[in-house]
C-alpha positions as CSV (number, residue, x, y, z in Angstrom):
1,X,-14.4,-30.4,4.7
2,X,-10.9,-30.8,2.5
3,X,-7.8,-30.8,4.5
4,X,-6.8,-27.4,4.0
5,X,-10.0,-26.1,5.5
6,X,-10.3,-27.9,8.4
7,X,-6.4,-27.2,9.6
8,X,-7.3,-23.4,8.9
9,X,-10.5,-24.4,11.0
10,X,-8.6,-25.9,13.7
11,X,-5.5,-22.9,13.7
12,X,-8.2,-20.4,13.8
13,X,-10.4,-21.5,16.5
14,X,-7.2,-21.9,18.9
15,X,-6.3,-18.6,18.1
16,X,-9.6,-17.2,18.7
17,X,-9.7,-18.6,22.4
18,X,-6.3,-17.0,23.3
19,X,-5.6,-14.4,21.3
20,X,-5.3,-10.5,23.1
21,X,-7.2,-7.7,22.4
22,X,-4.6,-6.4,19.5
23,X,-4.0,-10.1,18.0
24,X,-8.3,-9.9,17.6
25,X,-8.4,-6.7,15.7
26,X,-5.3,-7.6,13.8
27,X,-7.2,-10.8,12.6
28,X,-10.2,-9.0,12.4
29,X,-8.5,-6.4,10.1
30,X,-6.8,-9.3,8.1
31,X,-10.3,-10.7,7.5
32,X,-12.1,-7.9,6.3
33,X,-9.6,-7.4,3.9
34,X,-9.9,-10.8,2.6
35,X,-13.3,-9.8,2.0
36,X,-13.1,-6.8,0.6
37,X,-10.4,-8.4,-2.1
38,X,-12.7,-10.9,-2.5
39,X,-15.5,-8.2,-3.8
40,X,-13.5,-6.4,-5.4
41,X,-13.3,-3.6,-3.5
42,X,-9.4,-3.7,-4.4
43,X,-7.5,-4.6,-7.1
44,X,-4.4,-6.0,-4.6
45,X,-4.6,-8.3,-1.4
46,X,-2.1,-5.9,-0.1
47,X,-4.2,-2.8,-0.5
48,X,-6.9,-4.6,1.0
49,X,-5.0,-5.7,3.8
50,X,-3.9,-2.2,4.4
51,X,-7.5,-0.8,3.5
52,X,-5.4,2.2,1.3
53,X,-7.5,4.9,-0.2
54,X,-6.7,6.4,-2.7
55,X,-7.7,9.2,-5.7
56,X,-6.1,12.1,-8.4
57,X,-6.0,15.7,-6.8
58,X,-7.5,18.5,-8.7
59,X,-3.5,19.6,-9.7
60,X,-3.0,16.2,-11.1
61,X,-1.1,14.7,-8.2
62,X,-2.1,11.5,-6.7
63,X,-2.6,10.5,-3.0
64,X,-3.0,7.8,-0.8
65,X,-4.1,7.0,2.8
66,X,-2.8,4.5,4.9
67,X,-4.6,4.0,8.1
68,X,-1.5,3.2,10.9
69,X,-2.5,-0.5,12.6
70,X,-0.8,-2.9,14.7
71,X,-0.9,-5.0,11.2
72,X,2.0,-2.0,9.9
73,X,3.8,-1.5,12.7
74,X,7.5,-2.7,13.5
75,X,8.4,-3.8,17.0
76,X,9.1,-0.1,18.0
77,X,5.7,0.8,17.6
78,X,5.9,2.9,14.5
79,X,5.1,1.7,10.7
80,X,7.9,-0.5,9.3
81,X,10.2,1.2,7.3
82,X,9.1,-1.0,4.4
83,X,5.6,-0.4,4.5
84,X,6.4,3.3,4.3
85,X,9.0,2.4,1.2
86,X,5.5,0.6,-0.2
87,X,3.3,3.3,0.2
88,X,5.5,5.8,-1.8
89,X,6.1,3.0,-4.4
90,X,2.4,2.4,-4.4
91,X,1.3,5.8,-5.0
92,X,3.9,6.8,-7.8
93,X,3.6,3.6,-9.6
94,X,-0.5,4.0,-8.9
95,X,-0.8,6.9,-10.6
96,X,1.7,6.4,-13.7
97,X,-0.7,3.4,-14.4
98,X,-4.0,5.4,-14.3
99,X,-2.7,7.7,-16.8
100,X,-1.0,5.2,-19.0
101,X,-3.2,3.5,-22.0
102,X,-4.4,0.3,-21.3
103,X,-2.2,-1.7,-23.4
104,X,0.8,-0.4,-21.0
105,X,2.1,-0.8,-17.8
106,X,4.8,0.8,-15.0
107,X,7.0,-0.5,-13.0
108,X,9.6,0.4,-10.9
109,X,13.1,0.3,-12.1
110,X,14.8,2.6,-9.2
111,X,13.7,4.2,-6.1
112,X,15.2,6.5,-3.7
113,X,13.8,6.8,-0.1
114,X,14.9,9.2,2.7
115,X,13.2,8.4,6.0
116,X,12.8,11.9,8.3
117,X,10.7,10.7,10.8
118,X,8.9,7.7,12.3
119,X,5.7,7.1,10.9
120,X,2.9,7.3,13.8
121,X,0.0,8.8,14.4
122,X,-3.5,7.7,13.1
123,X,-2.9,7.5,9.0
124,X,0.3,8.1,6.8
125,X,-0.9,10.3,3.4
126,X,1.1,10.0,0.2
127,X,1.4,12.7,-2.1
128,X,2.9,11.8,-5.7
129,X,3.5,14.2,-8.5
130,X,4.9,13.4,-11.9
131,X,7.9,14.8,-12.5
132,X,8.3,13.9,-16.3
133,X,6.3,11.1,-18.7
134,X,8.3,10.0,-21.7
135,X,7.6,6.3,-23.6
136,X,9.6,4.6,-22.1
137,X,10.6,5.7,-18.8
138,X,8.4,7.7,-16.1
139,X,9.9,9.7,-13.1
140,X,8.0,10.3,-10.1
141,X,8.1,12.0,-6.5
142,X,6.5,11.5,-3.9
143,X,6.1,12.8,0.1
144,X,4.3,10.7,3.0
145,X,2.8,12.8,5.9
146,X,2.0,11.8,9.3
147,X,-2.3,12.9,9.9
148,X,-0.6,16.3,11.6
149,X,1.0,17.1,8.0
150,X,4.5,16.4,9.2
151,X,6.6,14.9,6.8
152,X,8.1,11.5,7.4
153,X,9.9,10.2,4.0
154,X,10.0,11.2,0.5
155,X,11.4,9.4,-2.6
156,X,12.0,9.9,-6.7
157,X,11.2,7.1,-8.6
158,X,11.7,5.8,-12.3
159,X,9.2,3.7,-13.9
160,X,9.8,1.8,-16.9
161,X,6.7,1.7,-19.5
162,X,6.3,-1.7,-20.9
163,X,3.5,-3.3,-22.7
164,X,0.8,-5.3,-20.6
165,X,1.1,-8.7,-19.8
166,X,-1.7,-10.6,-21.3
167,X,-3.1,-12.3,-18.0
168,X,-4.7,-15.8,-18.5
């Protein structure tokens, strides 16, 4: 076994044997999304992570679900502030990409976020809508929802259209 295997070996047998009830699904979480990356059953290690779902709405718009884990939570018990800033990013950049031809790409060049209320609850849902769609620049809006539809941050967002990076 190399080095690097047997230390991860080693790290995670110890914290197997004393890890809590959370700290085992947490890992166990972590791990299946590994997994899933690893089968492509994501395009990012941070969507698999986060096991997001996501898909277009018959009016165009584009949403995605976040299931609420220990994994996303700050200490006060409710998802980070930055995981929620993620999750609108994620969705309005998402679904600018989807529609764009494959020789482009968005990403974000400014985002505004207002927070309304802590994210908690079993899942946060995403709602983006596109706003306008020019060559160059894209702007976006989008609205997260706690699973009893009440709303817990919004943002706008501009997305600069640039051409594909040839990956190696």
């Amino acid at each position: 076994m190399t080095t690097l295997k047997q230390e991860l070996n080693d790290t995670f047998q110890e914290l197997i044997s004393t890890a809590n009830d959370e700290e085992l699904h947490v890992l166990s979480s972590m791990l299946k999304g590994l997994n899933d990356k690893k089968e492509q059953k994501y395009a990012t290690y941070l969507s698999a992570l986060t096991q997001i779902q996501t898909r277009f709405l018959d009016n165009g718009d584009y949403e995605v679900v976040l299931p609420i884990q220990p994994l996303i939570n700050n200490p006060l018990q409710m998802v980070h502030g930055g995981i929620t800033a993620t999750l609108l990013d994620t969705a309005m950049g998402s679904m600018i990409n989807r529609i764009l031809p494959e020789d482009k790409a968005a990403v974000t060049a400014e985002m505004n976020v207002h927070y309304i209320k802590p994210g908690v609850g079993s899942n946060l849902k995403c709602v983006a809508h596109l706003a306008h769609k020019g060559n160059s620049l894209c702007v976006t809006e989008a609205k997260v929802y706690d699973n009893r539809e009440k709303l817990v941050a919004m943002a706008t967002g501009t997305f600069a259209v640039i051409n594909r990076p040839q990956v190696k």
